[in-house]
C-alpha positions as a Markdown table, in Angstrom:
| # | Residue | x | y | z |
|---|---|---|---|---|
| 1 | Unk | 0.0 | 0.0 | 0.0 |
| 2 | Unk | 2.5 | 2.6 | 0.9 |
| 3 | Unk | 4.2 | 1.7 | -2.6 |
| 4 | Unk | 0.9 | 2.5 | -4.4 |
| 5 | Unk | 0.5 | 5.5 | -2.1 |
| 6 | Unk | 3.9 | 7.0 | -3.3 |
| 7 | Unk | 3.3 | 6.1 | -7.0 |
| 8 | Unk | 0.0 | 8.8 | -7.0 |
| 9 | Unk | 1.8 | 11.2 | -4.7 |
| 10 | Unk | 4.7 | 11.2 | -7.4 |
| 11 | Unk | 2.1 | 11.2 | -10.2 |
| 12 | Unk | -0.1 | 14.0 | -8.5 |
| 13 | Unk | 3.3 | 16.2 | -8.1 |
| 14 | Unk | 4.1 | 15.6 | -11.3 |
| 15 | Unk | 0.8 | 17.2 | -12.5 |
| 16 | Unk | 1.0 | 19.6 | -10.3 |
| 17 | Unk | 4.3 | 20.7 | -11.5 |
| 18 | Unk | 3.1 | 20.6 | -15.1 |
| 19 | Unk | 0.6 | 23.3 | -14.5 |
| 20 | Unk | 1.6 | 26.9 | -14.3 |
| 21 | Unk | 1.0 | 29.2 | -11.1 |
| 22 | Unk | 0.4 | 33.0 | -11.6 |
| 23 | Unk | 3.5 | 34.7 | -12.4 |
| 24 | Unk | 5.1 | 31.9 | -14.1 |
| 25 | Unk | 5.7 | 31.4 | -17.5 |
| 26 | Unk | 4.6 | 28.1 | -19.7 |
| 27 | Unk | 6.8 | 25.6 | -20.3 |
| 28 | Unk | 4.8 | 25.4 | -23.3 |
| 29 | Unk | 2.5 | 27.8 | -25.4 |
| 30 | Unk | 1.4 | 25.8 | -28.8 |
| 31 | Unk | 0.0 | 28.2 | -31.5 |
| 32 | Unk | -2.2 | 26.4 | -34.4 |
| 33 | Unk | -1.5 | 27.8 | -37.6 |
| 34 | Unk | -1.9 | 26.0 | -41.3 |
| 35 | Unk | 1.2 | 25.1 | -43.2 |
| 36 | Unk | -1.1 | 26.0 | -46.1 |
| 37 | Unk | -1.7 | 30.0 | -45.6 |
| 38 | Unk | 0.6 | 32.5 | -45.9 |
| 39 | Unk | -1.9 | 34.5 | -43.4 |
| 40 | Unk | 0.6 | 32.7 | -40.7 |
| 41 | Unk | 3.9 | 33.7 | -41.7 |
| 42 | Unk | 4.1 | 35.9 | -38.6 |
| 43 | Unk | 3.8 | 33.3 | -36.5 |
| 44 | Unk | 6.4 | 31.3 | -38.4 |
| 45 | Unk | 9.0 | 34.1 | -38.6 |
| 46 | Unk | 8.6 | 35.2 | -34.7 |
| 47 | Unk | 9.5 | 31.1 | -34.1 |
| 48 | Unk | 12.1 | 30.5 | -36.2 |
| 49 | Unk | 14.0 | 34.6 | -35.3 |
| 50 | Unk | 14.0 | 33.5 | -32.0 |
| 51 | Unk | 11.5 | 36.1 | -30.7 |
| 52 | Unk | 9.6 | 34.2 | -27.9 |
| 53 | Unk | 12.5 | 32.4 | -26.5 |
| 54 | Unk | 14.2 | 36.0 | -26.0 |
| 55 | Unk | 11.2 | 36.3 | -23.9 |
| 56 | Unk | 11.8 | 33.0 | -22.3 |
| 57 | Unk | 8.7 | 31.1 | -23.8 |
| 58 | Unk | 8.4 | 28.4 | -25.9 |
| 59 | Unk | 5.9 | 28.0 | -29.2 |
| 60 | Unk | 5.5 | 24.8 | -31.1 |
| 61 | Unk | 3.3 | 25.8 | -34.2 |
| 62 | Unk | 0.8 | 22.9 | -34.3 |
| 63 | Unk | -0.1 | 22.4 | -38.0 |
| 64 | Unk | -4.1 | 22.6 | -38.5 |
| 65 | Unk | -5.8 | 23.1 | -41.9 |
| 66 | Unk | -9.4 | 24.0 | -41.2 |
| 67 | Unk | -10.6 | 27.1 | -39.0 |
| 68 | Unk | -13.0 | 24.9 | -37.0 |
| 69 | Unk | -10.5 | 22.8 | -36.2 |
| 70 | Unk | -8.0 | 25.0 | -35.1 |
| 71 | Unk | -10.6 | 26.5 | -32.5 |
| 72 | Unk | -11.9 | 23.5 | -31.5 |
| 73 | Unk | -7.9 | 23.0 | -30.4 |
| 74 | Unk | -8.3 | 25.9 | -28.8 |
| 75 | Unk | -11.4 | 25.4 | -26.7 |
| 76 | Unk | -10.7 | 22.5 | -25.6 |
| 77 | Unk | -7.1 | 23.7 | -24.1 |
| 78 | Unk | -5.0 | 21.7 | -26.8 |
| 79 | Unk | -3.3 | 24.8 | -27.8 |
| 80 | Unk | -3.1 | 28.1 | -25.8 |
| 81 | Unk | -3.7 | 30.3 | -29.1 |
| 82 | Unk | -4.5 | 30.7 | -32.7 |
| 83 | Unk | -4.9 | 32.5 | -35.8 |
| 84 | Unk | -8.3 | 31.4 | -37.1 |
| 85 | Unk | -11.1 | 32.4 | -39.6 |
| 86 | Unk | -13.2 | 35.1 | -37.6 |
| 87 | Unk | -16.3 | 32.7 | -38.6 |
| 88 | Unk | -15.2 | 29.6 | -36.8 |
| 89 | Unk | -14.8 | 32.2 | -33.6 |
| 90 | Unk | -18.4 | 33.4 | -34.2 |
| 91 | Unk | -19.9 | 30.3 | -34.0 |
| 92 | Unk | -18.1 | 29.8 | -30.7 |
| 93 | Unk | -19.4 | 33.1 | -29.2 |
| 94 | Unk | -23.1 | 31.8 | -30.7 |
| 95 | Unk | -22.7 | 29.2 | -28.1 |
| 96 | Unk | -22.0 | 31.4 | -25.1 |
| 97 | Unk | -18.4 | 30.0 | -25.0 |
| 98 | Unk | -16.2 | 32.2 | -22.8 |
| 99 | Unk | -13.0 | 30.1 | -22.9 |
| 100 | Unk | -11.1 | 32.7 | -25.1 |
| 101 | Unk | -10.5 | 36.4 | -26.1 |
| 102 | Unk | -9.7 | 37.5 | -29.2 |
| 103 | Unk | -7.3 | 40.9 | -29.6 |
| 104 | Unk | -6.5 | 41.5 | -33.5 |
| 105 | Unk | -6.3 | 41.2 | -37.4 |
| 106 | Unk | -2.9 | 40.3 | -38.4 |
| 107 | Unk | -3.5 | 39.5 | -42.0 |
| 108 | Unk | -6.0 | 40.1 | -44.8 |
| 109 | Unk | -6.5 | 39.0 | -47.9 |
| 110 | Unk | -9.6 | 40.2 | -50.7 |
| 111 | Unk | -8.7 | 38.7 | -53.9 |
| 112 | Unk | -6.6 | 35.5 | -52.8 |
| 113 | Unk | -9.9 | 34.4 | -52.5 |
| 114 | Unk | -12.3 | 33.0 | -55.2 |
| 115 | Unk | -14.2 | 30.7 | -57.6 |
| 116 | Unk | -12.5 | 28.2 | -60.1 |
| 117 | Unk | -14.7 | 26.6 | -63.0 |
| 118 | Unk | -13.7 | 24.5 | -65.4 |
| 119 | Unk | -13.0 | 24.8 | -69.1 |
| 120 | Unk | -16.2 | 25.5 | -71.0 |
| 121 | Unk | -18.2 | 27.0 | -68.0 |
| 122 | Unk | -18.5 | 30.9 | -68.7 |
| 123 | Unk | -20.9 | 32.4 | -65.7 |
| 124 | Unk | -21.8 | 32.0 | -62.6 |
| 125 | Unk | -25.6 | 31.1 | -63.9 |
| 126 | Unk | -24.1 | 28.1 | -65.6 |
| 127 | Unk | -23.3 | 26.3 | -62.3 |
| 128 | Unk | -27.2 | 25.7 | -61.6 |
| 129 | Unk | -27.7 | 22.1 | -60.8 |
| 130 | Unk | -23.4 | 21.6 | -60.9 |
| 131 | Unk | -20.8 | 20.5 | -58.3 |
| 132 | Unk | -19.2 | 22.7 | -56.2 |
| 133 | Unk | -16.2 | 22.1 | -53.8 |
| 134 | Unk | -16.1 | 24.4 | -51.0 |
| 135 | Unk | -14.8 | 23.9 | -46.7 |
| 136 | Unk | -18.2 | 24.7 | -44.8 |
| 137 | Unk | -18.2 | 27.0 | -41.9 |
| 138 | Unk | -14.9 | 29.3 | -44.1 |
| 139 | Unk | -15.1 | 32.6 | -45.6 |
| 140 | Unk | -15.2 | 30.5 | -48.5 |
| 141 | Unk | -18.4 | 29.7 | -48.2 |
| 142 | Unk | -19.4 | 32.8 | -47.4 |
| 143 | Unk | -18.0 | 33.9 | -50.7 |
| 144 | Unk | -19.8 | 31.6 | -52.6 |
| 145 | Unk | -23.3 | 32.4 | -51.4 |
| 146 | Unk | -22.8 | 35.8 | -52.2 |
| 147 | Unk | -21.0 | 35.6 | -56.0 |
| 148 | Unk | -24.5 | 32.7 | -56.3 |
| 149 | Unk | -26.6 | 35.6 | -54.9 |
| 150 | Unk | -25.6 | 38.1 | -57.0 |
| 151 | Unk | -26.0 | 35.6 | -60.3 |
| 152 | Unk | -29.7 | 35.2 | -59.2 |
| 153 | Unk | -28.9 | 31.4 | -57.2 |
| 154 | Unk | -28.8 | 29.9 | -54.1 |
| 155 | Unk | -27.0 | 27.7 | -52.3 |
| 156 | Unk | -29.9 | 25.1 | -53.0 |
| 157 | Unk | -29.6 | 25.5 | -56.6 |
| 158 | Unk | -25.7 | 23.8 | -56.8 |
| 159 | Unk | -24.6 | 20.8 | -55.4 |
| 160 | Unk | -22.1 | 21.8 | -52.9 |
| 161 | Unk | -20.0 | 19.3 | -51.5 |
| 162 | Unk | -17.8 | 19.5 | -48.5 |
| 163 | Unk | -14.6 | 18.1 | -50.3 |
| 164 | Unk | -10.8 | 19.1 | -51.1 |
| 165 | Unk | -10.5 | 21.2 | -54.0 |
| 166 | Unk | -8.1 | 18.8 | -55.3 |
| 167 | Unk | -11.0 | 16.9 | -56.7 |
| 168 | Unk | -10.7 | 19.9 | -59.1 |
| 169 | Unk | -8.0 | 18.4 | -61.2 |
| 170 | Unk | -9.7 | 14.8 | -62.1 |
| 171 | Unk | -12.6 | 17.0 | -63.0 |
| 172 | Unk | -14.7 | 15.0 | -60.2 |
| 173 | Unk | -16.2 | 18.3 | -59.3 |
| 174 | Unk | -17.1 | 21.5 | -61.7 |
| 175 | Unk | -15.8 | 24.2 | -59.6 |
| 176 | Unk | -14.2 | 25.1 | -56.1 |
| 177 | Unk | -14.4 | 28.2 | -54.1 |
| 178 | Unk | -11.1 | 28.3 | -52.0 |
| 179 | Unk | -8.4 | 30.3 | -50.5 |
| 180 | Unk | -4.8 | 30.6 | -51.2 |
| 181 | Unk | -2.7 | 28.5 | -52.6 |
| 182 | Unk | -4.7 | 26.1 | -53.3 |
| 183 | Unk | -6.7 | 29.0 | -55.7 |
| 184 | Unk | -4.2 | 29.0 | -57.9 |
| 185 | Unk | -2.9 | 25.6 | -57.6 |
| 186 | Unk | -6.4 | 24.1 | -59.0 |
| 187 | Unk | -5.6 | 27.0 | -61.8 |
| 188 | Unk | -2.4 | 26.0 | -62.9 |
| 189 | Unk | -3.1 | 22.0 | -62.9 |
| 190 | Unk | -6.4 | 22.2 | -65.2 |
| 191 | Unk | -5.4 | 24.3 | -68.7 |
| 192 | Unk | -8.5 | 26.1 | -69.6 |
| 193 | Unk | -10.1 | 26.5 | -66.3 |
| 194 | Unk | -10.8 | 30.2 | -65.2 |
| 195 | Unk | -11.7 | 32.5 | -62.3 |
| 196 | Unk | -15.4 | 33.5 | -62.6 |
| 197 | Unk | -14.6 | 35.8 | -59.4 |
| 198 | Unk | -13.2 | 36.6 | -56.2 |
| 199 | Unk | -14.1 | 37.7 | -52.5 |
| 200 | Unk | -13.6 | 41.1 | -54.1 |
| 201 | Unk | -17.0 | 40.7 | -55.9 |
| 202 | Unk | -18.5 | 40.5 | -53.2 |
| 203 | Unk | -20.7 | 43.2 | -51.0 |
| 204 | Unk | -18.9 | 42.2 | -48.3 |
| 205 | Unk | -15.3 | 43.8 | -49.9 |
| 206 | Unk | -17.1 | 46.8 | -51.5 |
| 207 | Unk | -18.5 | 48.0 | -48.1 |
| 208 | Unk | -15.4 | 47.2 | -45.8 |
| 209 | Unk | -12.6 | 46.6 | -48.1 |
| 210 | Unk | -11.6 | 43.5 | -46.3 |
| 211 | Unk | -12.2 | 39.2 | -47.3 |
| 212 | Unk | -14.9 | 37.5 | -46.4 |
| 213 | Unk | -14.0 | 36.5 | -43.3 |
| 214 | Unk | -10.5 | 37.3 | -42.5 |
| 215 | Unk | -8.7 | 35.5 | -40.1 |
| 216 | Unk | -8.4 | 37.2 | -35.7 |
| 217 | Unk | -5.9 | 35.6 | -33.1 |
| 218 | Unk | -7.7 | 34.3 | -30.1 |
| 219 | Unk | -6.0 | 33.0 | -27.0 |
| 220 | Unk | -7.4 | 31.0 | -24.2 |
| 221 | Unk | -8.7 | 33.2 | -21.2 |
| 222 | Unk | -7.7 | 31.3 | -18.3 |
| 223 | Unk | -3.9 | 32.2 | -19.7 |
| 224 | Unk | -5.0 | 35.6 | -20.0 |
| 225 | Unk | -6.5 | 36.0 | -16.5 |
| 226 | Unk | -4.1 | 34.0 | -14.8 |
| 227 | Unk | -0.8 | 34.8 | -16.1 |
| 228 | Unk | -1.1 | 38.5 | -17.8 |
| 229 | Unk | 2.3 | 38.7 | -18.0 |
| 230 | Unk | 3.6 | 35.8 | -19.7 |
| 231 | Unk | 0.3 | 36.8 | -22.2 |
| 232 | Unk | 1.7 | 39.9 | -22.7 |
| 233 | Unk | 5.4 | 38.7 | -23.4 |
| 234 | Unk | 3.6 | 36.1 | -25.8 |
| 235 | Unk | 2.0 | 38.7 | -27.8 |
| 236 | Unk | 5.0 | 41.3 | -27.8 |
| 237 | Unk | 6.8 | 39.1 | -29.4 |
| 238 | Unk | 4.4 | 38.0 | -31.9 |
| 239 | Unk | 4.2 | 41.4 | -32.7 |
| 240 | Unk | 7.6 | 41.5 | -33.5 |
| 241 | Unk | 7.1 | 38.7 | -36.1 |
| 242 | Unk | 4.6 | 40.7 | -37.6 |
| 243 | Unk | 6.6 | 43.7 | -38.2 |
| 244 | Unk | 9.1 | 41.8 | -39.8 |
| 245 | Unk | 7.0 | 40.3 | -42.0 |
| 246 | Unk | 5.5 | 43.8 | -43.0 |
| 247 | Unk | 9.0 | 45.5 | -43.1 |
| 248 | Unk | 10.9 | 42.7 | -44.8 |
| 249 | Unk | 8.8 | 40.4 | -46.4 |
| 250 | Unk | 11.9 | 38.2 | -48.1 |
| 251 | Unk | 13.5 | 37.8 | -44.9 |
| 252 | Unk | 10.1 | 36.9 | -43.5 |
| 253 | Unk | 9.2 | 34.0 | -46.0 |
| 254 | Unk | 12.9 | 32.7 | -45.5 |
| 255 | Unk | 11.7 | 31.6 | -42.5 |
| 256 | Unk | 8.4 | 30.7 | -43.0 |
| 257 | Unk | 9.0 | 28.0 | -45.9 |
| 258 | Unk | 10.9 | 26.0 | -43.7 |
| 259 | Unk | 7.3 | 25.0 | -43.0 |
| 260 | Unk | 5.9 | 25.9 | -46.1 |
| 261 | Unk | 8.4 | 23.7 | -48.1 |
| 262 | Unk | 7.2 | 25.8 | -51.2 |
| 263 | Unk | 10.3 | 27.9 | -51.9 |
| 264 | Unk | 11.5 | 31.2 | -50.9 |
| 265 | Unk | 10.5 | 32.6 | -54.5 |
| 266 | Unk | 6.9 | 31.4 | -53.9 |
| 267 | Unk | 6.1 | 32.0 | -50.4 |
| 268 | Unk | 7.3 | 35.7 | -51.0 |
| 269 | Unk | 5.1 | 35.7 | -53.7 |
| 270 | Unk | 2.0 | 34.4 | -52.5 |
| 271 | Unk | 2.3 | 37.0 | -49.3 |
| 272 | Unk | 2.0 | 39.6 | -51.8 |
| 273 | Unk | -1.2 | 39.3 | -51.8 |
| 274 | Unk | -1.7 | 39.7 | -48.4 |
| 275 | Unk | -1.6 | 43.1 | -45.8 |
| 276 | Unk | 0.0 | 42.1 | -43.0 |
| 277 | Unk | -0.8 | 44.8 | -39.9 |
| 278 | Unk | 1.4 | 45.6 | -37.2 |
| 279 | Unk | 0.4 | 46.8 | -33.2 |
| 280 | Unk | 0.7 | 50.4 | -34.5 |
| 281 | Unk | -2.2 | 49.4 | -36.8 |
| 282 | Unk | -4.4 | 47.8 | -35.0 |
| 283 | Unk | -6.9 | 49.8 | -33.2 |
| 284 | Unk | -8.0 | 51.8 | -36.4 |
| 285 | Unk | -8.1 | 48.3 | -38.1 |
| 286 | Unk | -9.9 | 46.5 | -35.7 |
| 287 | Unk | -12.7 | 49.3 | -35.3 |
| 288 | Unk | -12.7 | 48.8 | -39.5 |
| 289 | Unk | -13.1 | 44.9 | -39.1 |
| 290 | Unk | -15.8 | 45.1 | -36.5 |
| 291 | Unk | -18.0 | 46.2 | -39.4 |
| 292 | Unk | -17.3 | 42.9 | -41.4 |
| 293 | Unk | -17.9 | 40.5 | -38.3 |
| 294 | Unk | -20.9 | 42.1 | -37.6 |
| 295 | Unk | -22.3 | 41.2 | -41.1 |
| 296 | Unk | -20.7 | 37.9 | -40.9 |
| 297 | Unk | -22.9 | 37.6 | -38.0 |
| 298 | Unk | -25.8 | 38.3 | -39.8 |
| 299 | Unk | -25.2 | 36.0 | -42.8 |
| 300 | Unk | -24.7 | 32.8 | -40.3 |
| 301 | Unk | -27.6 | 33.4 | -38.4 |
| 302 | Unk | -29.5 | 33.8 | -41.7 |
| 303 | Unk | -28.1 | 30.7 | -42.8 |
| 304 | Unk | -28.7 | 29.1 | -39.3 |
| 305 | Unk | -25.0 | 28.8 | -39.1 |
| 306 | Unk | -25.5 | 30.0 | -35.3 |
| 307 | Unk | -28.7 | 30.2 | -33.6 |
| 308 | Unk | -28.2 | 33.3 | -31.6 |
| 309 | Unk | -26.0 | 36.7 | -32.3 |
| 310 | Unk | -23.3 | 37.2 | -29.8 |
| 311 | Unk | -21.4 | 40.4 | -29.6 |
| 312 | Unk | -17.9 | 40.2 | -30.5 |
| 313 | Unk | -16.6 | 43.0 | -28.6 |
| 314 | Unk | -17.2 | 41.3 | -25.6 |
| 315 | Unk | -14.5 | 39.1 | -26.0 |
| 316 | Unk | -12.5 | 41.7 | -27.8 |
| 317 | Unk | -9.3 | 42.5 | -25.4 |
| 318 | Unk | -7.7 | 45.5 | -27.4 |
| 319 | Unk | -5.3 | 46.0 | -24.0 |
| 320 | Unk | -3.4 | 43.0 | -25.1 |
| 321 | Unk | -1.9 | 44.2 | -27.9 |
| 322 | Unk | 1.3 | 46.3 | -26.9 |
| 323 | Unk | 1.2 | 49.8 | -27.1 |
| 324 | Unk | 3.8 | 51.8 | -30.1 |
């Protein structure tokens, strides 16, 4: 018995040791990003420069494709904070969930954004009754309803399915709405297909400017609440990778395709597309993206994405950012 007795005391310190007490820093703070969007390169270059060990934490960027899935992480205390499609964060709020704040925009994107067809499909009316490829629950499909409004359909007039737009190339569907790279990877693999449009069709980007439904960076409360400090450092020095992937985008996309694995060439290419937005930028650029959630909200609860419409500002911690 007194074996057995010291085995759980051992265990039970062990736990204990693994959990951090105000004041102390993490040994671990895993971000989840995707590998496959250059929206993350911040995040990437603040790892690989160094930035938030010089602050004595440690990141580990957890690779996760799909918005939902990279808040579901995040809610359920996998990782301690993301970069994430501000629709997979709405539906969160819908359901009163109050495990996270979000504090910024780092990245946005209109025109990376868009829908493929293939070769011998000319409009947007002549995808009535066709295949579409398109991730549910993304600014994607937000785009899509919208370029379908505006051609006179609805959703319920194509056959949207919820599959990769790789099926794109062995012409298994007849058209894919989807972000960047895989936008104009399904381009350059089917000669003949063509863009009909982009998120910068859309009403969305002709009253706000902005995507769909660009990305914020939520972070888990209880670190937040219980260790401001060690949030704070964490966020500084995120900052920092953001600046330098706004000041020196080649030096930035060095770093970042040692998890892209697409080139230096392409990476730096693909983040042209993007506006990256530093701490400085970020208060008038959050009061400018509050406009888009809102009618984000409005088009999932019309769609009965979410069942109720949550306001976003108040999970919205603007004091977390660091001050310029």
């Amino acid at each position: 018995m007194r074996r057995v007795a010291c085995v759980i005391v051992l265990a039970l310190a062990s736990i204990v040791d693994t959990v951090p007490t105000r004041g102390e820093a993490p040994i671990k703070l895993d971000h989840a990003a995707s590998t496959t969007w250059f929206g993350h390169v911040p995040l990437m270059a603040a790892i690989d420069r160094g930035y938030f060990k010089e602050s004595g934490l440690e990141v580990e960027l957890k690779p996760i494709v799909k918005s939902s899935d990279r808040m579901l992480a995040l809610t359920q205390g996998a990782v301690q904070w993301t970069n994430t499609g501000v629709l997979s964060v709405i539906v969160e709020m819908s359901k009163g969930n109050e495990s996270f704040y979000w504090f910024a925009n780092v990245d946005d994107s209109p025109g990376a954004e868009g829908l493929v067809v293939q070769p011998g499909i000319n409009g947007i009316k002549e995808l009535k009754g066709k295949k579409i490829a398109v991730t549910l629950n993304s600014g994607a499909e937000i785009t899509l309803y919208y370029l379908l409004k505006e051609a006179g359909l609805a959703l319920t007039d194509v056959r949207v399915v919820p599959m990769p737009s790789a099926a794109f190339t062995n012409k298994n569907i007849d058209a894919y709405c989807v972000w960047e790279p895989a936008f104009s990877d399904g381009q350059k693999a089917v000669p003949g297909s063509k863009v009909l449009a982009t998120d910068k069709d859309t009403p969305i980007y002709r009253k706000f400017k902005t995507a769909s439904a660009p990305d914020v960076v939520a972070i888990r409360r209880d670190l937040v609440d219980k260790q401001p400090e060690t949030a704070k450092k964490l966020i500084a020095a995120y900052f920092k990778g953001v600046k330098l992937t706004k000041d020196s985008p080649r030096e930035a996309a060095v770093s970042a395709d040692k998890w892209f694995k697409r080139g230096v060439e392409q990476v730096e290419a693909g983040m042209r597309k993007f506006a990256y937005f530093d701490a400085r930028q970020q208060r008038e650029h959050v009061d400018e993206l509050l406009g888009t959630i809102d009618l984000v909200i409005g088009w999932a609860y019309d769609t009965k994405n979410i069942d109720t419409k949550p306001d976003p500002r108040k999970w919205l911690r603007r004091d977390l950012v660091p001050a310029q």
